[in-house]
C-alpha positions in Angstrom: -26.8 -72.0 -77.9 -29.1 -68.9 -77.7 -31.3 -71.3 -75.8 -28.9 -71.5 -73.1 -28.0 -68.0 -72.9 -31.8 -67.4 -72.3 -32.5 -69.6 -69.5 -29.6 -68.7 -67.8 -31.3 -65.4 -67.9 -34.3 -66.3 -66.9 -32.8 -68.5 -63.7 -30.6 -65.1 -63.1 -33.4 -63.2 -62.8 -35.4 -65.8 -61.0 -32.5 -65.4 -58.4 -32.7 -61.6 -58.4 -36.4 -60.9 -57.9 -36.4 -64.0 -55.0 -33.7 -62.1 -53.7 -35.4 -58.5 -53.5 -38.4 -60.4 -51.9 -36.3 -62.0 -49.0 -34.5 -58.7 -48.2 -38.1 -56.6 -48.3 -40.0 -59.7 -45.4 -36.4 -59.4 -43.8 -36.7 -55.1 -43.3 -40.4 -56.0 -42.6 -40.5 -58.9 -40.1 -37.4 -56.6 -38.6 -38.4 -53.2 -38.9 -38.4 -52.4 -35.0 -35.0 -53.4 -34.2 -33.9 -51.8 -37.4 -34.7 -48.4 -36.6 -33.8 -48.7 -32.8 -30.1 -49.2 -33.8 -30.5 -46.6 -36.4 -31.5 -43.8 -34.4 -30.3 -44.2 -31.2 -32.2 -42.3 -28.3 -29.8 -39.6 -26.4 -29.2 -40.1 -22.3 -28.9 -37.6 -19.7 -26.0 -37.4 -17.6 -28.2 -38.5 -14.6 -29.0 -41.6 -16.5 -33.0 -40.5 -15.9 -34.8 -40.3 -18.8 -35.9 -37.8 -21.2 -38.5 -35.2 -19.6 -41.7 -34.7 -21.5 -42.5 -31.9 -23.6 -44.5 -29.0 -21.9 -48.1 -29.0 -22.9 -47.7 -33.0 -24.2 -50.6 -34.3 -21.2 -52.2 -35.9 -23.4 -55.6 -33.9 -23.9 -56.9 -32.1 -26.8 -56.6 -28.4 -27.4 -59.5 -26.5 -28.7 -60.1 -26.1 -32.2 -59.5 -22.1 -33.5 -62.5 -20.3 -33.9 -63.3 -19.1 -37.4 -63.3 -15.2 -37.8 -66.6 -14.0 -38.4 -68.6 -16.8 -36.1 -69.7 -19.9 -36.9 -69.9 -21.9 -40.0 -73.0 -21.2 -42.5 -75.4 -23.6 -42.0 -76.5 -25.2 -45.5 
Protein backbone atom coordinates (compact mmCIF):
# COMPACT_ATOMS: atom_id res chain seq x y z
CA UNK A 1 0.00 0.00 0.00
CA UNK A 2 2.65 2.57 1.05
CA UNK A 3 4.24 1.41 -2.16
CA UNK A 4 1.63 2.84 -4.19
CA UNK A 5 1.20 5.90 -2.41
CA UNK A 6 4.99 6.52 -3.17
CA UNK A 7 5.03 6.00 -6.80
CA UNK A 8 2.12 7.86 -7.30
CA UNK A 9 4.31 10.55 -5.77
CA UNK A 10 7.08 10.11 -7.57
CA UNK A 11 4.96 10.00 -11.20
CA UNK A 12 3.21 13.37 -9.59
CA UNK A 13 6.19 14.96 -9.40
CA UNK A 14 7.62 13.56 -12.55
CA UNK A 15 4.51 15.43 -14.03
CA UNK A 16 5.25 18.67 -12.17
CA UNK A 17 8.92 19.28 -12.81
CA UNK A 18 8.26 18.16 -16.85
CA UNK A 19 5.74 20.65 -16.57
CA UNK A 20 7.84 23.64 -15.14
CA UNK A 21 10.46 22.70 -17.88
CA UNK A 22 7.85 23.03 -20.91
CA UNK A 23 6.39 26.31 -19.61
CA UNK A 24 10.24 27.83 -19.01
CA UNK A 25 11.40 26.55 -23.33
CA UNK A 26 7.77 27.92 -23.95
CA UNK A 27 8.64 31.82 -22.29
CA UNK A 28 12.05 31.15 -23.83
CA UNK A 29 11.55 29.98 -27.46
CA UNK A 30 8.63 32.99 -27.09
CA UNK A 31 10.13 35.64 -25.20
CA UNK A 32 9.88 38.34 -28.12
CA UNK A 33 6.27 38.16 -28.77
CA UNK A 34 5.76 37.91 -25.11
CA UNK A 35 6.94 41.16 -24.14
CA UNK A 36 5.59 43.00 -27.43
CA UNK A 37 2.01 42.25 -26.29
CA UNK A 38 2.98 43.06 -22.71
CA UNK A 39 4.18 46.38 -23.18
CA UNK A 40 2.61 47.78 -25.90
CA UNK A 41 4.44 50.86 -27.64
CA UNK A 42 2.33 54.31 -27.58
CA UNK A 43 1.23 56.10 -31.18
CA UNK A 44 1.05 59.51 -32.07
CA UNK A 45 -1.96 60.99 -33.26
CA UNK A 46 -0.31 61.53 -36.75
CA UNK A 47 0.30 57.88 -36.85
CA UNK A 48 4.30 58.77 -37.38
CA UNK A 49 6.41 57.32 -35.17
CA UNK A 50 8.04 58.09 -31.97
CA UNK A 51 10.85 61.00 -32.42
CA UNK A 52 14.26 60.17 -31.05
CA UNK A 53 15.63 61.49 -28.00
CA UNK A 54 17.81 64.68 -28.22
CA UNK A 55 21.46 63.93 -27.97
CA UNK A 56 20.61 59.85 -28.85
CA UNK A 57 23.05 60.17 -32.51
CA UNK A 58 24.58 57.52 -31.72
CA UNK A 59 28.22 58.73 -30.78
CA UNK A 60 30.10 58.59 -27.65
CA UNK A 61 30.34 61.45 -25.19
CA UNK A 62 33.58 62.24 -23.56
CA UNK A 63 34.60 60.67 -20.50
CA UNK A 64 34.66 63.45 -17.29
CA UNK A 65 37.98 64.54 -16.50
CA UNK A 66 39.29 63.72 -13.04
CA UNK A 67 39.84 66.80 -10.78
CA UNK A 68 43.34 67.28 -10.13
CA UNK A 69 44.61 66.01 -13.82
CA UNK A 70 45.37 62.84 -14.92
CA UNK A 71 45.60 59.48 -13.34
CA UNK A 72 48.97 58.61 -11.36
CA UNK A 73 50.97 56.67 -13.39
CA UNK A 74 52.26 53.42 -11.37
Amino acid sequence: MLQKLINALAILSFVGVAGIGAGGYYVFANKDSIIKNLIPLPSLPGGGDLPSLPGQSGGSSPLPSLPGGSLPSF
